[in-house]
PAZAPA-4460 file (N, C-alpha, C; in steps of 0.05 Angstrom, whole numbers, plus 32768, in hexadecimal, padded with zeros to 4 digits):
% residues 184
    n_x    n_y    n_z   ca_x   ca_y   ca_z    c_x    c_y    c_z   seq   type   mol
   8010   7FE9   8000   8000   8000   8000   8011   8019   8000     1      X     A
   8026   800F   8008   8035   802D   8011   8045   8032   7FF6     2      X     A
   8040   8020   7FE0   804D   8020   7FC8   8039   8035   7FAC     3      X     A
   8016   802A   7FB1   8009   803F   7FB3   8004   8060   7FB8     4      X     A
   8008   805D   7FD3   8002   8079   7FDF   801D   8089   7FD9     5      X     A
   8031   807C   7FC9   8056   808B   7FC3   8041   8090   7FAD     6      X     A
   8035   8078   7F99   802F   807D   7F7B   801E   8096   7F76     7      X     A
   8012   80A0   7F90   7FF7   80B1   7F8A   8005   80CE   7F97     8      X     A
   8016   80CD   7FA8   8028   80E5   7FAC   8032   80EA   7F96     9      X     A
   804D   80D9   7F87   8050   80E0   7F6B   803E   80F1   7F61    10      X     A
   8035   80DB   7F58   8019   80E6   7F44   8010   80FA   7F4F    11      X     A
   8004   8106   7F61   8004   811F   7F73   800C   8135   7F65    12      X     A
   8027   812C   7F73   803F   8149   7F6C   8043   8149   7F4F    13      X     A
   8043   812F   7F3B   8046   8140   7F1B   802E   8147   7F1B    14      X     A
   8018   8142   7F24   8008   8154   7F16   8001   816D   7F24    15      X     A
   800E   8170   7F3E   8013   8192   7F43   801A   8199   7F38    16      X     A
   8039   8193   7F2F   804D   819E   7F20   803F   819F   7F04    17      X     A
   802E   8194   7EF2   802B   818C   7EDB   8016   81B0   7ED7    18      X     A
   8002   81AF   7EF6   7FF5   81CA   7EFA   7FFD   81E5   7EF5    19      X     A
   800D   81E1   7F04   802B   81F3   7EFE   8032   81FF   7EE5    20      X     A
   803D   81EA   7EDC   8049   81E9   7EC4   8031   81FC   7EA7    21      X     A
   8017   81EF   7EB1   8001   81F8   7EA1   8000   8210   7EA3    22      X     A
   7FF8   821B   7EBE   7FF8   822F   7EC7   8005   8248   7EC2    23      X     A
   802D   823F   7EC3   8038   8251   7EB4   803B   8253   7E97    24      X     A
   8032   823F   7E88   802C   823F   7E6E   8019   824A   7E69    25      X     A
   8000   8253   7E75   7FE9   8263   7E71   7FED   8279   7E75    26      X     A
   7FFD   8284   7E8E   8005   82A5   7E8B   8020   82A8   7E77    27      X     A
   802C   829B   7E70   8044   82A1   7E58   802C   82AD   7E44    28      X     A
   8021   8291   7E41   8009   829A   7E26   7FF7   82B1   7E2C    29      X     A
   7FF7   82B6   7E46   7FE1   82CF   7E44   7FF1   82EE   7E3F    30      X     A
   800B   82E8   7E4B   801B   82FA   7E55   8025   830B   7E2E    31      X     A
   8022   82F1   7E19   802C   82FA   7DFD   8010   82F5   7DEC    32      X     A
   7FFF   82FA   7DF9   7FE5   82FB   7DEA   7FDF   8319   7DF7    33      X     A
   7FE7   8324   7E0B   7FE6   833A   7E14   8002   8352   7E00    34      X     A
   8013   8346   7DFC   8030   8351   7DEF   8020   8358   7DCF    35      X     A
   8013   8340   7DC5   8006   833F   7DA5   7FF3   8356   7DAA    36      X     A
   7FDF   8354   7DC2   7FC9   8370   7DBE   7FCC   837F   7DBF    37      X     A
   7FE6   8388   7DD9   7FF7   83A7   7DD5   8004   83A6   7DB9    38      X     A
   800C   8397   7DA8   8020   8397   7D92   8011   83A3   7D80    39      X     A
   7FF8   8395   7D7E   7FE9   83A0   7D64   7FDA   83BD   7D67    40      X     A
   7FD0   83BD   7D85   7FCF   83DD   7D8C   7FD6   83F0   7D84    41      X     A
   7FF8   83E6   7D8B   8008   83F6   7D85   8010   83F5   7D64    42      X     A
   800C   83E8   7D5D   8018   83E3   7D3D   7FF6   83FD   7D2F    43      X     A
   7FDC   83F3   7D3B   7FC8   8408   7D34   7FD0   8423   7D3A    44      X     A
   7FDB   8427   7D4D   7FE2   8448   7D59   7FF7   844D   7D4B    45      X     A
   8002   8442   7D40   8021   8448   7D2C   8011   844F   7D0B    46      X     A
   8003   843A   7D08   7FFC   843D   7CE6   7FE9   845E   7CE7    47      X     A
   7FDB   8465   7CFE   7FC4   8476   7D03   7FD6   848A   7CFC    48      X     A
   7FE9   848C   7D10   7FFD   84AD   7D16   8010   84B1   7CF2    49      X     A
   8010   8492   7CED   801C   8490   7CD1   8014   849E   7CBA    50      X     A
   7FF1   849D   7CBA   7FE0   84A1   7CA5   7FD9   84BF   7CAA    51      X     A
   7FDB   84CE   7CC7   7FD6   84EE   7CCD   7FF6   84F9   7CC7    52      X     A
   8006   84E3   7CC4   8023   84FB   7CC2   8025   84FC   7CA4    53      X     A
   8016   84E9   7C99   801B   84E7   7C76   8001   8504   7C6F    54      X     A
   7FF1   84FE   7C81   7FDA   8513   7C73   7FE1   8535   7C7C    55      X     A
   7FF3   8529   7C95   7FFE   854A   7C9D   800E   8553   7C7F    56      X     A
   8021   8541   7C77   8033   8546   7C6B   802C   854F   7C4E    57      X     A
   8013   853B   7C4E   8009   8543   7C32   7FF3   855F   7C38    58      X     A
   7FEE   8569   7C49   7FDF   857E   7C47   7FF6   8597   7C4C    59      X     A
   8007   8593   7C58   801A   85A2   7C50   802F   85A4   7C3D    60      X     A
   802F   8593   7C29   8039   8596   7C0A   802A   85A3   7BF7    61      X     A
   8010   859F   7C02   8002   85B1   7BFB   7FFC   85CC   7C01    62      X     A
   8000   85D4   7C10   7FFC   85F2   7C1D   8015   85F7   7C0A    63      X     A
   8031   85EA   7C0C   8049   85FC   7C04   8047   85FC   7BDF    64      X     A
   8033   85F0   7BD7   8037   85EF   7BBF   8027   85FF   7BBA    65      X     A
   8008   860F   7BC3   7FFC   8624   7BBD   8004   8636   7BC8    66      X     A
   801F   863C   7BE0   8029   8652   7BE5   8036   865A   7BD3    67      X     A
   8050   863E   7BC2   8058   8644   7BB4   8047   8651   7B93    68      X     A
   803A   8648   7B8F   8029   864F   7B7A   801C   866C   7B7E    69      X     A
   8013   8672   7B92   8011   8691   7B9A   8020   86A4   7B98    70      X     A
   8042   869A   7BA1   8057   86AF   7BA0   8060   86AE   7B81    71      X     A
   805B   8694   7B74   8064   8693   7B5A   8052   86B1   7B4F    72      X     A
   803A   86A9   7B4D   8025   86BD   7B46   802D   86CD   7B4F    73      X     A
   8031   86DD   7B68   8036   86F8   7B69   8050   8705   7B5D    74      X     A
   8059   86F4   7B54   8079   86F9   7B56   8072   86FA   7B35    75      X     A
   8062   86EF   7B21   805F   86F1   7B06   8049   8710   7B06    76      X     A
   803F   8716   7B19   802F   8729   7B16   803B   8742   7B19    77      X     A
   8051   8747   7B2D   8065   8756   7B32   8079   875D   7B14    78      X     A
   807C   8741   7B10   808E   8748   7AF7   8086   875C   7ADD    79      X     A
   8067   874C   7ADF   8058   8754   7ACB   804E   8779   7ACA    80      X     A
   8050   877E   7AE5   804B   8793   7AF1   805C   87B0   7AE5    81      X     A
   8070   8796   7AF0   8090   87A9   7AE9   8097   87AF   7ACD    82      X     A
   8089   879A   7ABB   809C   8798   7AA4   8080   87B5   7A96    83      X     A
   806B   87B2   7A9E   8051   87C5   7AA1   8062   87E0   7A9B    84      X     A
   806B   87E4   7AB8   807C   8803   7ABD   808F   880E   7AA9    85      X     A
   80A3   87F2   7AA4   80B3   87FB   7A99   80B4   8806   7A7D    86      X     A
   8097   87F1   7A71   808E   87FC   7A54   8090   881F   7A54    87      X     A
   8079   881F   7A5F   806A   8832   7A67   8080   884D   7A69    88      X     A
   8093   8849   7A78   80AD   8856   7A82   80C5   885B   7A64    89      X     A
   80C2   8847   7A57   80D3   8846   7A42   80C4   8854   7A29    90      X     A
   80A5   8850   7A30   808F   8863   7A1B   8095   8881   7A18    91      X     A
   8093   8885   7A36   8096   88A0   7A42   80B2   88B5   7A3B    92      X     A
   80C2   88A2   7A38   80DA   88A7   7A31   80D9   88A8   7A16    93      X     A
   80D8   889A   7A0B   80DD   88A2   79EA   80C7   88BB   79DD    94      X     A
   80B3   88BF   79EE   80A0   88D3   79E2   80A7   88E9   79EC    95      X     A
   80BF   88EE   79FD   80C6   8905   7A03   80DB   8914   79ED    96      X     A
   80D0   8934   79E8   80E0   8940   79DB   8104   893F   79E0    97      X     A
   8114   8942   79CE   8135   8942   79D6   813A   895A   79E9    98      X     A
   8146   894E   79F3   8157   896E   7A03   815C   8982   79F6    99      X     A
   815E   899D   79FF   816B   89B2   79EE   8183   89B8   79F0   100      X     A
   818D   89BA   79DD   81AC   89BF   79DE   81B4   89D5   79F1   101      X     A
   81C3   89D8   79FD   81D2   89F0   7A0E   81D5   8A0B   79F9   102      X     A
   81D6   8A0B   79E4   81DA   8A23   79D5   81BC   8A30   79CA   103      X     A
   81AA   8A20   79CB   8190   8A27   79C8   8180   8A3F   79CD   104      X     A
   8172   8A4B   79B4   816F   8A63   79B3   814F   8A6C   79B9   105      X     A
   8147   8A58   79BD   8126   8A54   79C9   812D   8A54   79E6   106      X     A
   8114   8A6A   79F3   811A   8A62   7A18   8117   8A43   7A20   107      X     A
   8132   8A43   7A30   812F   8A27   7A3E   8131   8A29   7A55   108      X     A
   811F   8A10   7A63   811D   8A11   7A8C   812F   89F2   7A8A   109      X     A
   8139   89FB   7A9B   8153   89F0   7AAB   8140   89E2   7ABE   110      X     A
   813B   89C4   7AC6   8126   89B8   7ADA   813C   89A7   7AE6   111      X     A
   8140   89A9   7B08   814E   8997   7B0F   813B   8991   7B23   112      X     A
   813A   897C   7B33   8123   8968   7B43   813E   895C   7B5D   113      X     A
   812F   895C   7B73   813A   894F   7B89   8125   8938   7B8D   114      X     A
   8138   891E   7B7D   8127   8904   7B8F   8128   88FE   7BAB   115      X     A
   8110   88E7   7BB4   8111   88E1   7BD0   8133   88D8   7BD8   116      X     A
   8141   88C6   7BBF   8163   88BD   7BD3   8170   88DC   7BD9   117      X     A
   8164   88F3   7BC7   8171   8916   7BD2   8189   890E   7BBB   118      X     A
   8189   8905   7BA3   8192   8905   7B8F   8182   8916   7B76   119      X     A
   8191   8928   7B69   818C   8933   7B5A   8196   8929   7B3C   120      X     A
   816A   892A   7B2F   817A   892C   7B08   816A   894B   7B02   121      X     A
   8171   8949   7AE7   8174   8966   7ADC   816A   8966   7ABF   122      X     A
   815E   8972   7AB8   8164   896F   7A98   8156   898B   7A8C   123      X     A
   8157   899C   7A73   8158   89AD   7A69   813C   89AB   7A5A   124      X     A
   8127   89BD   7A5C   810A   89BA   7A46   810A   89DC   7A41   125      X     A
   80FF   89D9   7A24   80F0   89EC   7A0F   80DE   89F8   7A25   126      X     A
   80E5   8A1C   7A30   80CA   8A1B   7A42   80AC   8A1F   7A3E   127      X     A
   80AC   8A16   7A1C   808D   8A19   7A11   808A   89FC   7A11   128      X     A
   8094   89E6   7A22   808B   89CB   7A1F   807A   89CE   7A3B   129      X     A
   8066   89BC   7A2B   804C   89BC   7A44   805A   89AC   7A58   130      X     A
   804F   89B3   7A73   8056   899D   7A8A   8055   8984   7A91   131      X     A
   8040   897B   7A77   8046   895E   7A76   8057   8948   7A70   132      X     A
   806F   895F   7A58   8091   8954   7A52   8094   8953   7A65   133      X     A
   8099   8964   7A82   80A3   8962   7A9A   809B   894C   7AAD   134      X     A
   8080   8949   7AA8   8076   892E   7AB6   8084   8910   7AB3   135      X     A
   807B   8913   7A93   8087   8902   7A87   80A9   88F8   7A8E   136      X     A
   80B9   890B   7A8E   80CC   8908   7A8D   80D4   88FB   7AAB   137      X     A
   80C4   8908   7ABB   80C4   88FF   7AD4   80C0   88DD   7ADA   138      X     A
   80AD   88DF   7ACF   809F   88BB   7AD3   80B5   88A7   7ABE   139      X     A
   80BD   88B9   7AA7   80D6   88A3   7AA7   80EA   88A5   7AAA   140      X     A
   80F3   88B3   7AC3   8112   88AA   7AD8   8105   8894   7AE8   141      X     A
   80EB   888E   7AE9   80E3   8876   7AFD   80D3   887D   7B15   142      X     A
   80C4   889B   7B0C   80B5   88A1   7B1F   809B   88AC   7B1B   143      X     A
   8084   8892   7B23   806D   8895   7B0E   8060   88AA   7B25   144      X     A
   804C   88B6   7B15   8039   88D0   7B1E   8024   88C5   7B32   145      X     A
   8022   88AC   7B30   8012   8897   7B4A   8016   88A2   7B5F   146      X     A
   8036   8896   7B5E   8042   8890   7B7C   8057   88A6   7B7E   147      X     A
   805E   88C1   7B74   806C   88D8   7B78   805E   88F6   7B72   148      X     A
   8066   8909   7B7C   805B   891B   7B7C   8070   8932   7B71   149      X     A
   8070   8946   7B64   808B   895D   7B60   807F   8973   7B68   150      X     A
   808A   897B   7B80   8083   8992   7B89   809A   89B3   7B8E   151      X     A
   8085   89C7   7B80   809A   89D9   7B7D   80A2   89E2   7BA1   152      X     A
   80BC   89EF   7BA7   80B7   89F8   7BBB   80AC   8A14   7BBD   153      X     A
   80B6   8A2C   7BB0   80A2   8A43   7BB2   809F   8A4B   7B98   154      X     A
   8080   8A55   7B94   806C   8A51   7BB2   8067   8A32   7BAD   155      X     A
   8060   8A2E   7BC6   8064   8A0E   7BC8   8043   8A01   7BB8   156      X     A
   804C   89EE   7BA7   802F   89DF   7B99   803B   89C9   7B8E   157      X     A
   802A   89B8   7B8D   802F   8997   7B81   802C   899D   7B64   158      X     A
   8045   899B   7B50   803B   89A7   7B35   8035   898D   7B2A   159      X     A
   802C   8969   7B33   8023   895D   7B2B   8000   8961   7B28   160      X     A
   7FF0   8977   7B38   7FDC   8977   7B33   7FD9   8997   7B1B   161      X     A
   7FE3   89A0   7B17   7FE5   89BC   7B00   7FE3   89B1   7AEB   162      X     A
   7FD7   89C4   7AD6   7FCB   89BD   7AC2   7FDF   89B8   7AB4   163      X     A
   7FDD   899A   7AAE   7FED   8993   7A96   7FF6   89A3   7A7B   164      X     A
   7FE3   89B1   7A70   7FEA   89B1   7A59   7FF8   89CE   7A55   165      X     A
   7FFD   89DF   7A6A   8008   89F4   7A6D   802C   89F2   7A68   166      X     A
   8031   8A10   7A60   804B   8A08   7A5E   805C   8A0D   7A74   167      X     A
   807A   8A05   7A72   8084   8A04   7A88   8088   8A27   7A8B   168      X     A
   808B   8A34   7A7F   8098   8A57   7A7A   8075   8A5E   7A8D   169      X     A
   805C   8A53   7A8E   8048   8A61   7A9A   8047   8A52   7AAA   170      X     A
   804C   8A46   7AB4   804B   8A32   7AD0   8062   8A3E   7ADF   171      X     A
   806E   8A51   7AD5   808C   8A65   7AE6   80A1   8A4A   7AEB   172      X     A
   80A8   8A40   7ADA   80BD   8A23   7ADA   80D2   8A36   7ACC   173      X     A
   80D8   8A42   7ABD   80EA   8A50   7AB1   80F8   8A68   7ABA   174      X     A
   810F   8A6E   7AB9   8125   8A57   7AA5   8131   8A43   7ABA   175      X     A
   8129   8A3C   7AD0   8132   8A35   7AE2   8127   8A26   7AF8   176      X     A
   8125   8A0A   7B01   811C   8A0C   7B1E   811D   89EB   7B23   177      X     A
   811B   89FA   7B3E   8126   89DB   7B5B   810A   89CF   7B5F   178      X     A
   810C   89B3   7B50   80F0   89AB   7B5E   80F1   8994   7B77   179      X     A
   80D9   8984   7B81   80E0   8973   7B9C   80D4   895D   7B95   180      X     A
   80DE   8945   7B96   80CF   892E   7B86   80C9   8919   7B9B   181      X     A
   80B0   8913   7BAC   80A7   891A   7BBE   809A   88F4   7BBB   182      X     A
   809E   88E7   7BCB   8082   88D5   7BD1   806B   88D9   7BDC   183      X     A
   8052   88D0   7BCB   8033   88D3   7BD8   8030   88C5   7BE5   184      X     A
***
């Protein structure tokens, strides 16, 4: 009997141990069935942040490509602006009468202008040319009648608003005078 009651202790204890054994084989397995559900979690929280950094990225390739497309445009509109002026400037210029020669036997006014840099140009007109050669001449050194003003100092008046078509000899411009070339 006592050969028995050894057989059933055995048997007993492997199958404590065998409990055991299950036991820690069930939390291994729970312990990496827990590892897989954080894994894929985490593998979902990765692809998620993946798919908002691609859409960040793509909505900001986009912003920089209609910023850039905006500056492009302004920057062709500017040009276009400019190349505008300069026609306009080079018009102005060629439709202006020649200078008068220094020996010239017709009265001539002597017009010199102080720009905003306080640099001085100069140039010589017929003083029966209306004030609009003078305008003219003005807007093509690069200073349109928009955005500058020529004002006499005495008596003091903006001769961009005087009647154009007058001449410089009755507008009292002759033979001589200091004008101020003025931003509006």
């Amino acid at each position: 009997m006592t050969g028995l009651i050894n057989a059933v202790d055995i048997f007993t204890e492997r199958r404590h141990l065998d409990v055991l054994e299950e036991e820690e084989r069930e939390a291994r397995q729970m312990v990496k069935e827990e590892q897989d559900i954080a894994y894929q979690e985490s593998l979902l929280a990765d692809r998620a942040k993946e798919v908002v950094r691609k859409q960040n990225q793509a909505e900001k390739e986009e912003k920089e490509k209609l910023q850039f497309e905006e500056e492009e445009k302004q920057k062709h509109e500017r040009l276009q602006a400019e190349e505008m002026k300069e026609a306009i400037r080079q018009s102005l210029e060629e439709s202006l009468p020649e200078e008068p020669a220094p020996d010239c036997t017709e009265p001539v006014s002597m017009i010199r202008i102080r720009t905003p840099d306080m640099s001085n140009i100069e140039r010589r007109f017929l003083a029966a040319n209306p004030l609009q050669v003078l305008l003219n001449w003005v807007e093509s050194k690069g200073y349109p009648r928009n955005s500058f003003k020529v004002l006499q100092s005495w008596p003091r008046r903006d001769v961009t608003e005087l009647d154009t078509h007058q001449t410089l000899m009755n507008l009292q411009l002759y033979p001589q005078e200091m004008l101020i070339l003025e931003e509006r």
